[in-house]
N, C-alpha and C positions, 0 to 999 in steps of 0.2 A: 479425343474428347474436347468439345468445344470449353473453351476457360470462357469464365463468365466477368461482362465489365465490371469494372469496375466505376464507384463512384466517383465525384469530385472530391469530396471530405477522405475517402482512402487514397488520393493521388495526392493529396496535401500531406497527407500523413505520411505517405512514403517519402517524399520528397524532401520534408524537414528530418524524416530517417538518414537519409543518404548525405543531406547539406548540410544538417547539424542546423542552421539557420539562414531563414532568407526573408526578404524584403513584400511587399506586397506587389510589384514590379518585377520581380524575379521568377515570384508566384506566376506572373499574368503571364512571362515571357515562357516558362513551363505549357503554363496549360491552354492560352491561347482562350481565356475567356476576359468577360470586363473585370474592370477594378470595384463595381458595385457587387458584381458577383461573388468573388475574389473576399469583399469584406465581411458581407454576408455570410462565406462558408466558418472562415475565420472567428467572427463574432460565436456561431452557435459551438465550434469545437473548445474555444477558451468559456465559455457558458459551460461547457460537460467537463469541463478540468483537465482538457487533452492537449491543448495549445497555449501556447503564454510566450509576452513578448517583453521586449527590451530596448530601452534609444539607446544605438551604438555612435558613439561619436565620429567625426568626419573633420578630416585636417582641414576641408574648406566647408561650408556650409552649414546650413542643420543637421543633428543628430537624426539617423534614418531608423526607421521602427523595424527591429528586427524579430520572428517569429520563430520558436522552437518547438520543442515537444516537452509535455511536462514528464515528471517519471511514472503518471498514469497512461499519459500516452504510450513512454516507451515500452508499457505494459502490453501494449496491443499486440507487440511483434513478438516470434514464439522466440524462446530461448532452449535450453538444455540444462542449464545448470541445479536445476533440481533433481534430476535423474543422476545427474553425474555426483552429486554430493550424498546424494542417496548409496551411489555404489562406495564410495569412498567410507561411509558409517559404517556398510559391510563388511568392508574388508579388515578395518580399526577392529570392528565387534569378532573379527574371523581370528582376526593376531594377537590381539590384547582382553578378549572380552568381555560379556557384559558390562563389568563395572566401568570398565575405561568409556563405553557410551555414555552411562551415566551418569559419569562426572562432565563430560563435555559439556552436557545439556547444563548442568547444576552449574559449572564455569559460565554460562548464557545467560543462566536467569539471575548469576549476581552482578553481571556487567548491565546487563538490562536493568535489571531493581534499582541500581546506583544512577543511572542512566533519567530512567522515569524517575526519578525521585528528586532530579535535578529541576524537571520540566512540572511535576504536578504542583499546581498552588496546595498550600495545607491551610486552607481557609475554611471554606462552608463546603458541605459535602458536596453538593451541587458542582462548584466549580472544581472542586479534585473530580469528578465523575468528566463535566466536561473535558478539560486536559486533558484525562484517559484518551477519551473518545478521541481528540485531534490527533493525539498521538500515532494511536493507531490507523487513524486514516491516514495520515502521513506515509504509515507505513505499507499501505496497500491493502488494509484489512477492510474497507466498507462499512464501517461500524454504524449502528445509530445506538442511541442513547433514548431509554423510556423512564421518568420518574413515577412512580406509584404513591410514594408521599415524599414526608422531609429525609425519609430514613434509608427508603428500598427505591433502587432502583434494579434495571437492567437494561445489558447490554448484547445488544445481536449486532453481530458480525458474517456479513454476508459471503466474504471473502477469507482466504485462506492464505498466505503467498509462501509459507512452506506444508501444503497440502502434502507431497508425495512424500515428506522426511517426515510428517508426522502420523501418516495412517501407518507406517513402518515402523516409525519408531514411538510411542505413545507419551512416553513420557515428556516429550513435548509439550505435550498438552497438558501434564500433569506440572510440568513448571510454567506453563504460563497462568496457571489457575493461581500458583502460591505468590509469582510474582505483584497480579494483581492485587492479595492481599497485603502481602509489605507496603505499597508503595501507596495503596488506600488507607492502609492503615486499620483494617479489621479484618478476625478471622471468618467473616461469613461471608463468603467469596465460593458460591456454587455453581461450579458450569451442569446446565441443566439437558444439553441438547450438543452434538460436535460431530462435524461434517466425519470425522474419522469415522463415526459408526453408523453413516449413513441416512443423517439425516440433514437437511436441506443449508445449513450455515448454523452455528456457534450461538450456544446465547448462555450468560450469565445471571444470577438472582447477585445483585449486593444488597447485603441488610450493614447500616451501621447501627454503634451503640445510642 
């Protein structure tokens, strides 16, 4: 089976996989194109939020501009450990029981609630909605944020990053709906739509008082 090329922007990608971090010179000495090229690819992957850099300093000279991968990038490359933490709930739920999953999760969403509750401003509803939102982009969820007035908003979440532990296990979803309430601070926190049952990505109705 013929393997299909690959691009410039996936050999950078791999490359900052393998080196953890390199230079735009190191870049070039890889791939054997220019340095305008080189900066160009660079520029558009830190524009999508896959690249990001650092001046590392130098016993002699200028600080050299070093290029990694952000943790959306390291998203790109496939892992396992959701399959495998999936099997691991299984086998807890096989020894110990329902209840024992159900406390895990409930242990998650109080470390979380405390967690977000550190990072949400408790100002205007608005900016606790924002917060939210970064938060979970931070987290790998793709969130965006829609105001409808002073009061209702909503939240769609395009991404999922423990999809296989939650179409399994549900109440996942069911603590992250209450979490949002604690740490928003009302109870009208309704997920309206959740990739778990099959439909396209996550979305939320908040109504405050």
């Amino acid at each position: 089976m013929k393997q299909l090329e690959k691009t410039t922007k996936d050999r950078i990608l791999e490359l900052l996989k393998k080196d953890v971090s390199l230079s735009v010179n190191e870049l070039i000495e890889h791939l054997d194109i220019t340095h305008m090229a080189i900066r160009k690819h660079l520029t558009t992957l830190e524009k999508d939020g896959l690249v990001s850099s650092q001046h590392e300093k130098k016993e002699i000279g200028r600080p050299i501009q070093k290029f990694f991968l952000t943790t959306k990038g390291k998203r790109l490359f496939p892992n396992n450990y959701e399959s495998i933490s999936v099997e691991f709930l299984k086998d807890i739920q096989a020894i110990h029981g329902k209840e024992s999953i159900d406390q895990l999760f409930k242990n998650r969403k109080e470390r979380q609630t405390h967690q977000y509750a550190d990072l949400v401003t408790q100002s205007s509803n608005l900016e606790k909605m924002q917060d939210m939102i970064n938060i979970q982009n931070e987290k790998g969820y793709m969130a965006d944020l829609y105001q409808h007035d002073e009061k209702q908003f909503e939240i769609v979440e395009y991404n999922c990053p423990i999809f296989a532990v939650a179409k399994e296990f549900h109440i996942a979803c069911q603590c992250e709906t209450s979490m949002f309430k604690k740490v928003l601070g009302t109870t009208q926190v309704e997920r309206v739509q959740c990739k778990t049952e099959g439909n396209n990505h996550c979305r939320f109705m908040v109504q405050f008082d």
